[in-house]
Structures are given as C-alpha cells and as structure tokens.
C-alpha positions in Angstrom: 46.5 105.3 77.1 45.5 104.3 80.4 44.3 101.1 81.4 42.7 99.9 85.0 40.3 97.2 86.5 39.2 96.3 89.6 40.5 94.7 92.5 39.9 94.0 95.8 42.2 94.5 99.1 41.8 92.8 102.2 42.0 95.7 104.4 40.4 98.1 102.5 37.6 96.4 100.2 36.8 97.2 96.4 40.1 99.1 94.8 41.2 99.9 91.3 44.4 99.2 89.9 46.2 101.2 87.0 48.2 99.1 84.8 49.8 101.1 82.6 49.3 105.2 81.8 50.9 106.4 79.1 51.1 109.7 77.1 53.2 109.8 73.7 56.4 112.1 74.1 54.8 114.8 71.5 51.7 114.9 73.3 53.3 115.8 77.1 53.2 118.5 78.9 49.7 119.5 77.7 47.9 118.4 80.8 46.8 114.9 79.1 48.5 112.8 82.3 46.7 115.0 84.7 43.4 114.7 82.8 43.9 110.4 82.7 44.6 110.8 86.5 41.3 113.2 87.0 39.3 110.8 85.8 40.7 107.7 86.8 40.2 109.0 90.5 36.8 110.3 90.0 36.3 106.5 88.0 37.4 105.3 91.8 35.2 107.7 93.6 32.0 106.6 91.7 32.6 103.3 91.9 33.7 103.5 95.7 36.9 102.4 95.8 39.0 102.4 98.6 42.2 103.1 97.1 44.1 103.0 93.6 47.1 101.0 93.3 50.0 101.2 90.9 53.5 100.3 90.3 56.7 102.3 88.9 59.8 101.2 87.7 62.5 102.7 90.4 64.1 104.1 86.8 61.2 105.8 85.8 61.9 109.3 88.2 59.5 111.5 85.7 57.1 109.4 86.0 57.7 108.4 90.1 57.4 112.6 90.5 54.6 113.4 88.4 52.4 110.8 90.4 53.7 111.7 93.7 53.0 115.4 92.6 49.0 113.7 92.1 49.2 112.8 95.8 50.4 109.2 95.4 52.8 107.4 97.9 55.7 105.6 97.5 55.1 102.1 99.7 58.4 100.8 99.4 59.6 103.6 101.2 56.8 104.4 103.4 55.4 100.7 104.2 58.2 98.5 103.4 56.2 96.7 100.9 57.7 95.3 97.4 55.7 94.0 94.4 56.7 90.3 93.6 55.5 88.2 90.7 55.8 84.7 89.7 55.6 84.1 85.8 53.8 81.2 84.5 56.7 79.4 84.0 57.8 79.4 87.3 54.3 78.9 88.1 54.6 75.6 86.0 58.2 74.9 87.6 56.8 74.9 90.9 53.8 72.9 90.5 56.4 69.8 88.7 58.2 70.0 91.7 55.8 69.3 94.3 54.6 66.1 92.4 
C-alpha cells in the first residue's frame, strides 16, 4: 500500500507527501518497496514536484535504512527539524481557552 497527496512548501513550491508505504511481511524482499518508491518519484517528477516528504518512526531502523538506501535524508539530523502535531482535541482545548 502506498498512499500520497500533494502539498505545497514555502521554499520549494508544489511537493508530495507519502503517508504511509507499506509491504505485507510475506511479500518483502521481492523488490515491491523499491517499485512503490520508483513510481512515487517518477509520480513527483511528472507532476513537478519539488521534493517528497515523509516521516519515520525513530523505532522503525528497517524501514529508516531502506529509504535512506532510496536516497532520502534524515532532517532531524541533518536540518534540526522535528515533526509536531496538534490533535483535534488539543485543537479544541486551545480554542476554549482563548475565549
């Protein structure tokens, strides 16, 4: 499974993010991830993205190596940046607060 949709970056313009890639245990190691990752960069290409942007749990070293191995870089440790969210409730939470 791998799902992406656009989005765009300040610096860069139109980019595509990958939500989630997955390949079921029995089915790795038969070049299925590399083939999701062919096409989701030539996806990008063709549709002139600047970048692709995706997030890995720290945990997850297979997967971490595997897409470093596809060329991708590691911004916490290269830029400093970290990936935040807010969840709706806290969303919620907030808004109450500043009434």
């Amino acid at each position: 499974m791998c799902l992406m949709f656009n989005v765009y970056s300040t610096w860069e313009g139109k980019s595509l993010h990958l939500e989630d890639l997955y390949v079921e245990i029995d089915y790795r190691q038969r070049g299925i991830g590399k083939a999701f990752f062919s096409t989701t960069y030539q996806i990008a290409i063709d549709t002139n993205c600047a970048r692709l942007n995706f997030n890995v749990l720290d945990w997850n070293t297979v997967a971490l190596d595997f897409y470093k191995s596809k060329g991708a870089i590691d911004l916490t440790e290269k830029e400093g940046w970290h990936g935040l969210r807010v969840t709706r409730d806290e969303m919620i939470n907030q808004l109450n607060k500043n009434k």
